[in-house]
ZAMI-200234 format. One record per residue: residue number from 0; y, x, z of N, C-alpha, C, O in turn. Coordinates in steps of 0.1 Angstrom, whole numbers. Layout:
REM residues N
<r NUM,<Y,X,Z>,<Y,X,Z>,<Y,X,Z>,<Y,X,Z>>,
...
//
This chain:
REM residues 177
<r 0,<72,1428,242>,<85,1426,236>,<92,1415,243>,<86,1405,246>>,
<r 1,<103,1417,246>,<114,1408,253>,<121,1400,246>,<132,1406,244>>,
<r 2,<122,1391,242>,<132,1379,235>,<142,1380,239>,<142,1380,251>>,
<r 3,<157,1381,232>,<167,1382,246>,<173,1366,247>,<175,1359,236>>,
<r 4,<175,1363,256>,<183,1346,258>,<196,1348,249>,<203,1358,247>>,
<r 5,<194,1331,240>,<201,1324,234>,<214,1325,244>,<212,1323,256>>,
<r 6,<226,1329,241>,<239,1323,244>,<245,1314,239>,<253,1317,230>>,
<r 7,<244,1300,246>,<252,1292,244>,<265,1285,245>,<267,1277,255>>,
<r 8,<275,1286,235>,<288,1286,233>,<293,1267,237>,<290,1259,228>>,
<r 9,<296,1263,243>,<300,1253,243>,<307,1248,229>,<313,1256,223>>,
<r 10,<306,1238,224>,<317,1230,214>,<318,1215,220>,<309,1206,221>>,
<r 11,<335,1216,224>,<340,1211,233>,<343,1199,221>,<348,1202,210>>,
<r 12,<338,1184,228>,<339,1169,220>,<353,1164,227>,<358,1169,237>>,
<r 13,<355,1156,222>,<366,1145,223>,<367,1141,236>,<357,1134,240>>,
<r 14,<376,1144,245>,<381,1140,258>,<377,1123,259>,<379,1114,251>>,
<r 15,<368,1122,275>,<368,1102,273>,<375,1104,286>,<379,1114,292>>,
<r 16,<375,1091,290>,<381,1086,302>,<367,1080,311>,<359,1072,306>>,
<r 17,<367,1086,326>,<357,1074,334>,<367,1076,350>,<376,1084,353>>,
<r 18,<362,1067,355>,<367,1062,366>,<380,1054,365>,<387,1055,375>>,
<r 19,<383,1048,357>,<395,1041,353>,<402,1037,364>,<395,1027,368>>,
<r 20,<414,1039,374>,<418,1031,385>,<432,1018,374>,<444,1021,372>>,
<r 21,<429,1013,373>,<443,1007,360>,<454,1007,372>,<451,1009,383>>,
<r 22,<468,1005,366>,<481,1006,375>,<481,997,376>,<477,991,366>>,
<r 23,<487,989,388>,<492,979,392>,<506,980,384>,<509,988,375>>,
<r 24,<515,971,391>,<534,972,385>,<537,978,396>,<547,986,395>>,
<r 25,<533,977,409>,<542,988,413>,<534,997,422>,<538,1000,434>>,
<r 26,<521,1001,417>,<509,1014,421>,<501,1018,411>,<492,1013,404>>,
<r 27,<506,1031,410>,<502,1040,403>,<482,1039,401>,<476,1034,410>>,
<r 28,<476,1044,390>,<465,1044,388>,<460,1056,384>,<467,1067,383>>,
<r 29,<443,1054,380>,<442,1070,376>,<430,1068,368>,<423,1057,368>>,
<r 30,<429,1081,362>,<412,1080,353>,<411,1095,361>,<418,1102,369>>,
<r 31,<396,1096,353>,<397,1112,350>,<391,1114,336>,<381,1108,331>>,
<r 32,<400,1125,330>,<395,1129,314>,<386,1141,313>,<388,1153,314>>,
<r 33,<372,1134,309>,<362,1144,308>,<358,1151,293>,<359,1145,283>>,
<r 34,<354,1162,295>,<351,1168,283>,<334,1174,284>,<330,1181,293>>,
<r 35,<327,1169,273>,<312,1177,272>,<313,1179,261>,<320,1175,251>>,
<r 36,<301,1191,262>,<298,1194,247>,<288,1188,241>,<279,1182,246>>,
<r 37,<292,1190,224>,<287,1183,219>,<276,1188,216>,<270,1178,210>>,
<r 38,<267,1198,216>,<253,1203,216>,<249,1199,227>,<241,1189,225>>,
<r 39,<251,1202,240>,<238,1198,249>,<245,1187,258>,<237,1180,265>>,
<r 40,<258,1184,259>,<261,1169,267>,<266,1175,281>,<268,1168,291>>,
<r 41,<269,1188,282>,<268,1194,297>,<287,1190,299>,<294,1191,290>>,
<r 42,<290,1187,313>,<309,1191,310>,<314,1198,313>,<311,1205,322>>,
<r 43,<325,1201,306>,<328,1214,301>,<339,1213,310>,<342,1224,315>>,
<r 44,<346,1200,314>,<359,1201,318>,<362,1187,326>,<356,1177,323>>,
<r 45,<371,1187,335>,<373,1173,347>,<386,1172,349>,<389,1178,359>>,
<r 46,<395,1165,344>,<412,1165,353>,<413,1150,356>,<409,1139,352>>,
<r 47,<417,1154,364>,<420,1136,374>,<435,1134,367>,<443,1144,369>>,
<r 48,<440,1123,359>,<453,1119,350>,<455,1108,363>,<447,1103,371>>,
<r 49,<468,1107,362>,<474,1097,370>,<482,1086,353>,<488,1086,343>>,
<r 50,<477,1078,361>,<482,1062,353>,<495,1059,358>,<494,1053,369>>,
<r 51,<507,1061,353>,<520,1053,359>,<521,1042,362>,<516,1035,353>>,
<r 52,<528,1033,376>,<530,1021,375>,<544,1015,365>,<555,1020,365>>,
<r 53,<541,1004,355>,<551,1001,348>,<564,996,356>,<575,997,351>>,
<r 54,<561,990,367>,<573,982,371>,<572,968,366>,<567,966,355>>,
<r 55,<576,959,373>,<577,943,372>,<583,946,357>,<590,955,353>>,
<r 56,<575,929,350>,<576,926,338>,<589,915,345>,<583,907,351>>,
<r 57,<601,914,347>,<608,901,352>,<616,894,342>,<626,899,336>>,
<r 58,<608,879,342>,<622,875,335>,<622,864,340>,<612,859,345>>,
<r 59,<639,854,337>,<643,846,348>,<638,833,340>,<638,832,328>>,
<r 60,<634,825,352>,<629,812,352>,<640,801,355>,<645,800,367>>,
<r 61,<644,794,348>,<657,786,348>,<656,776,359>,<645,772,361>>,
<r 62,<667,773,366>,<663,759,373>,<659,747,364>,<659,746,352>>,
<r 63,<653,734,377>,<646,726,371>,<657,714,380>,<664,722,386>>,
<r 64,<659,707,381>,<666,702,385>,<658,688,393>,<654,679,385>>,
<r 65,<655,686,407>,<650,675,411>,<658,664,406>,<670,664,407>>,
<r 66,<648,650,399>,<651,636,401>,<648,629,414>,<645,633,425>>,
<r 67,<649,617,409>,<648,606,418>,<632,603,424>,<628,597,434>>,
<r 68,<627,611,415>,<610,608,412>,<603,621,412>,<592,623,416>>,
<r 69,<612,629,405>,<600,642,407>,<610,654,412>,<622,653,412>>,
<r 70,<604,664,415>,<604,677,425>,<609,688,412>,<603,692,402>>,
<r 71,<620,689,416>,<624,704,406>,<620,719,412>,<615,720,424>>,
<r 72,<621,728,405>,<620,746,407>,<634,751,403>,<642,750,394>>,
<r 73,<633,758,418>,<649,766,419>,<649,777,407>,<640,778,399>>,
<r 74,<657,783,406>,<656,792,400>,<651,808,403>,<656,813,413>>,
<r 75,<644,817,397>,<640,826,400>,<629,835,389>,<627,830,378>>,
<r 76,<624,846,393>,<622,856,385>,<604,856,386>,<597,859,396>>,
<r 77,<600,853,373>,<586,859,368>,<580,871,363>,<585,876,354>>,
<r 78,<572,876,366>,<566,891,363>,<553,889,353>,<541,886,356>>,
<r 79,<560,894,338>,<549,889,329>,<537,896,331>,<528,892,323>>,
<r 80,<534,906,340>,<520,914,341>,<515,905,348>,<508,896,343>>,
<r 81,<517,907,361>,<512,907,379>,<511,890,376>,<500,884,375>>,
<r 82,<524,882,373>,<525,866,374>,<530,866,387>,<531,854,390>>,
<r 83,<535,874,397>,<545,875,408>,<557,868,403>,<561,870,392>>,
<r 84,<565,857,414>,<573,851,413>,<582,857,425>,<578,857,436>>,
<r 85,<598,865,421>,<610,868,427>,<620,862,429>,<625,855,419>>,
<r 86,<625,862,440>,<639,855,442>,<648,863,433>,<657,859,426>>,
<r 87,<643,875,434>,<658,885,428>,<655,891,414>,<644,890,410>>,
<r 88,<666,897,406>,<661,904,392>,<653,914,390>,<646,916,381>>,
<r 89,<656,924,410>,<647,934,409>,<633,941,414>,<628,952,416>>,
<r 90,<630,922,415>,<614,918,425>,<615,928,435>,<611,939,434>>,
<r 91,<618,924,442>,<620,930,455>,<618,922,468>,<615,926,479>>,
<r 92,<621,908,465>,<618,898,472>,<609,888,467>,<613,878,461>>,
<r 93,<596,892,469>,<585,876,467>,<587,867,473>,<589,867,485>>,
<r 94,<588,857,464>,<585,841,469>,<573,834,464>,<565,838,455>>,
<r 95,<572,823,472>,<561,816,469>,<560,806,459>,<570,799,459>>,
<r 96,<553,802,451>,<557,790,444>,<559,777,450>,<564,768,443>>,
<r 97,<556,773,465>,<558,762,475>,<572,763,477>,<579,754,475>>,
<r 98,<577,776,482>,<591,778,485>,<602,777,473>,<615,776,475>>,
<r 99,<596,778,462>,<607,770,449>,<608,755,448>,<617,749,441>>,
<r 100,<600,751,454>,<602,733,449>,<616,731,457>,<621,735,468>>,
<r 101,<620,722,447>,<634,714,454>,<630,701,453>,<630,695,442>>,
<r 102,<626,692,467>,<622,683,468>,<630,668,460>,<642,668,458>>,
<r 103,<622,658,456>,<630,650,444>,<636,640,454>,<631,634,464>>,
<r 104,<648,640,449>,<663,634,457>,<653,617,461>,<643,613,455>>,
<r 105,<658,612,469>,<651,602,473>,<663,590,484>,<672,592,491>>,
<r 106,<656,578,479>,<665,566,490>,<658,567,504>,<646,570,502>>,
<r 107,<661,567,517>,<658,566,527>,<649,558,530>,<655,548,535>>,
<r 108,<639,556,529>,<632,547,535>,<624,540,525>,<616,532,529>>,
<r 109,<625,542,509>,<625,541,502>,<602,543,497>,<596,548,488>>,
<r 110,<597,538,506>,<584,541,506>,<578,542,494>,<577,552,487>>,
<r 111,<574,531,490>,<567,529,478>,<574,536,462>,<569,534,451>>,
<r 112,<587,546,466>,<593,553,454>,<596,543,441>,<594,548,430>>,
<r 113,<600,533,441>,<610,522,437>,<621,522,434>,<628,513,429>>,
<r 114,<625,536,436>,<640,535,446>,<646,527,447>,<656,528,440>>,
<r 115,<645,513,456>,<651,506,462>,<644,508,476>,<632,510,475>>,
<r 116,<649,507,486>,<642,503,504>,<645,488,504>,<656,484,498>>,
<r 117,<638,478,511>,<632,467,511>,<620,466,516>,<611,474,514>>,
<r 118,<620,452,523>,<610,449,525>,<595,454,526>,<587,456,536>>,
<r 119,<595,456,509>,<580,458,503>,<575,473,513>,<565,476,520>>,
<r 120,<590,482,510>,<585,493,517>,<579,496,529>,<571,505,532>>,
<r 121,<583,485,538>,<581,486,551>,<561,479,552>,<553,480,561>>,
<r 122,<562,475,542>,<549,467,543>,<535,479,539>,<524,481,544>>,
<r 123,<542,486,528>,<536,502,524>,<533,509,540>,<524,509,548>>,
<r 124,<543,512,539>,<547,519,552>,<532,517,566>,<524,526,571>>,
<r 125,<534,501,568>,<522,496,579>,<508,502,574>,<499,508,578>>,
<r 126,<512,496,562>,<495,501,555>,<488,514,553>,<476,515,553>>,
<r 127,<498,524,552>,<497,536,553>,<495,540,569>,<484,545,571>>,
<r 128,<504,538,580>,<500,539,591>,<485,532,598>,<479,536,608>>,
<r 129,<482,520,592>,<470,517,598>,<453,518,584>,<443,511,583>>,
<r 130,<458,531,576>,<449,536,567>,<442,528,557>,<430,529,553>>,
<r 131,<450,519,553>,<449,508,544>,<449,521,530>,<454,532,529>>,
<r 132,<444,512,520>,<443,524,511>,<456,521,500>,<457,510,495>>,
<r 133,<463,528,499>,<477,532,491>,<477,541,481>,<475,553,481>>,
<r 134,<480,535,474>,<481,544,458>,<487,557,458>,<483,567,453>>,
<r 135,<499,557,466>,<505,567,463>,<522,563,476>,<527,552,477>>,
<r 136,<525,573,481>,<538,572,489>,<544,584,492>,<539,595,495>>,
<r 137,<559,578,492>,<568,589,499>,<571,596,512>,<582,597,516>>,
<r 138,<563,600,517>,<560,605,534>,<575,608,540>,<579,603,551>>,
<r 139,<583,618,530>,<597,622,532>,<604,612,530>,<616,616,528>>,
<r 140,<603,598,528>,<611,590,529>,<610,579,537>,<619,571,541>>,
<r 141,<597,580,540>,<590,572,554>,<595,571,567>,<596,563,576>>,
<r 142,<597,587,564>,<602,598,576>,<617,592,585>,<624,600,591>>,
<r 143,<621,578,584>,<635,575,586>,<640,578,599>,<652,580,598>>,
<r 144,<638,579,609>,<642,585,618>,<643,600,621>,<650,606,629>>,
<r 145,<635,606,612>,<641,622,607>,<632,626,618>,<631,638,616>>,
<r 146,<625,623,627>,<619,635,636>,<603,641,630>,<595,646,637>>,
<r 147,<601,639,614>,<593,650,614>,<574,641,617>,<563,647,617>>,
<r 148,<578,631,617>,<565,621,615>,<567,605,611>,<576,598,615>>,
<r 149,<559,603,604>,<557,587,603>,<546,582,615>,<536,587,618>>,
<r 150,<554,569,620>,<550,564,625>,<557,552,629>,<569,552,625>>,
<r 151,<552,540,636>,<555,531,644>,<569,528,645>,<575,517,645>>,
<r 152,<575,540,647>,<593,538,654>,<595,540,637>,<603,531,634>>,
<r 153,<592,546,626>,<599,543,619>,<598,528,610>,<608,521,605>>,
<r 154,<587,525,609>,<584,514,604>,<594,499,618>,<595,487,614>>,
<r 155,<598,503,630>,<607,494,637>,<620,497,631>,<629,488,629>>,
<r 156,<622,513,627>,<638,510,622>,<639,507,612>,<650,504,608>>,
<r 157,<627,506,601>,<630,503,588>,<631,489,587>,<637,483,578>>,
<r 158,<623,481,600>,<628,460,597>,<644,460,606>,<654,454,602>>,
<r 159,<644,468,618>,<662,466,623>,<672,471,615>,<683,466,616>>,
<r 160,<671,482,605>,<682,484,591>,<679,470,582>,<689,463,579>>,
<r 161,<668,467,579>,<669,457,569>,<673,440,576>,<678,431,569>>,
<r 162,<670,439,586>,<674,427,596>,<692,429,598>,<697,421,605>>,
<r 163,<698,436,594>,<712,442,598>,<714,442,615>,<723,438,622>>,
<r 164,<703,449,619>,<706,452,635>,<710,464,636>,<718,467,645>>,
<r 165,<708,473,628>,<717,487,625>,<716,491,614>,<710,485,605>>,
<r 166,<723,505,614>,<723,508,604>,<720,527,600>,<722,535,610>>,
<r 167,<717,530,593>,<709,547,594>,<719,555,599>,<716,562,608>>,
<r 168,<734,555,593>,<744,560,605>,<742,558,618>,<739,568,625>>,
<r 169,<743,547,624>,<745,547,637>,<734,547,642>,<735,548,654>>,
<r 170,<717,548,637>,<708,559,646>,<707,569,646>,<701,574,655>>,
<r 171,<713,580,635>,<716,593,635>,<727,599,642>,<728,611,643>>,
<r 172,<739,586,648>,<746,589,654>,<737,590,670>,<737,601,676>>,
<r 173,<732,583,674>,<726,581,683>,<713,593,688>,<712,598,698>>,
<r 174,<707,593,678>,<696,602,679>,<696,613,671>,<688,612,662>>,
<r 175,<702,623,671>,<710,636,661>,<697,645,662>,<689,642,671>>,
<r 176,<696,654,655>,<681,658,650>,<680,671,661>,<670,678,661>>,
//
């Protein structure tokens, strides 16, 4: 006598998700939704779903306005997903958070951030050049002859401005950048 085989009918369970790709804001993602059954666990069924990219979360970041003392942020666009910072409304242009600073308005020469230039500064100034240990200084204000380093020649024009042998006009007239 022959038994004849069980035919087994699938009963198709609740779609899951595996392979999850999540979407970026502006790249698409994907799962796939699988189906087994719920008698023997076998799958019944496989579609690869695509995940939409939402698009930038943007919203605008107000200016900050540099002082005398501290460093402001221009104005520009935040993306509340990603945390991407845009020049534009329609993030299209990244920037960097380095490239938003607006450096804090400053006296020339003005080392030790006092804002007054004197003396004292110039004495900052030596001490910093020969690695004396200093709390803290204005490098971009150090900078008085404008070429882009401290050094030696600035710390000579900062005692001939303060000696009245010149004056910051007439070395910039002189030595134009």
């Amino acid at each position: 006598m022959v038994i004849p085989k069980l035919v087994h009918i699938h009963t198709p369970g609740e779609p899951v998700q595996e392979n999850v790709v999540p979407a970026s804001c502006t790249v698409d993602g994907s799962y796939d939704e699988v189906v087994y059954c719920t008698a023997c666990q076998e799958e019944i069924s496989r579609e690869t779903k695509t995940i939409k990219a939402p698009g930038h979360e943007l919203s605008l970041v107000a200016e900050v306005p540099a002082t005398a003392t501290k460093d402001g942020v221009k104005s520009h666009y935040a993306c509340a997903n990603c945390e991407k910072l845009f020049a534009d409304a329609e993030g299209t242009q990244e920037v960097t958070p380095e490239s938003l600073v607006i450096l804090a308005e400053f006296v020339r020469g003005d080392v030790n951030k006092d804002g007054i230039f004197d003396s004292t500064d110039v004495t900052v100034l030596q001490r910093v050049l020969v690695e004396y240990e200093v709390p803290s200084y204005n490098a971009v204000a150090a900078d008085v002859d404008l070429d882009g380093e401290v050094d030696a020649i600035d710390v000579t024009l900062m005692q001939r401005v303060l000696a009245n042998m010149t004056t910051w006009d007439a070395w910039d007239a002189k030595h134009p950048a």
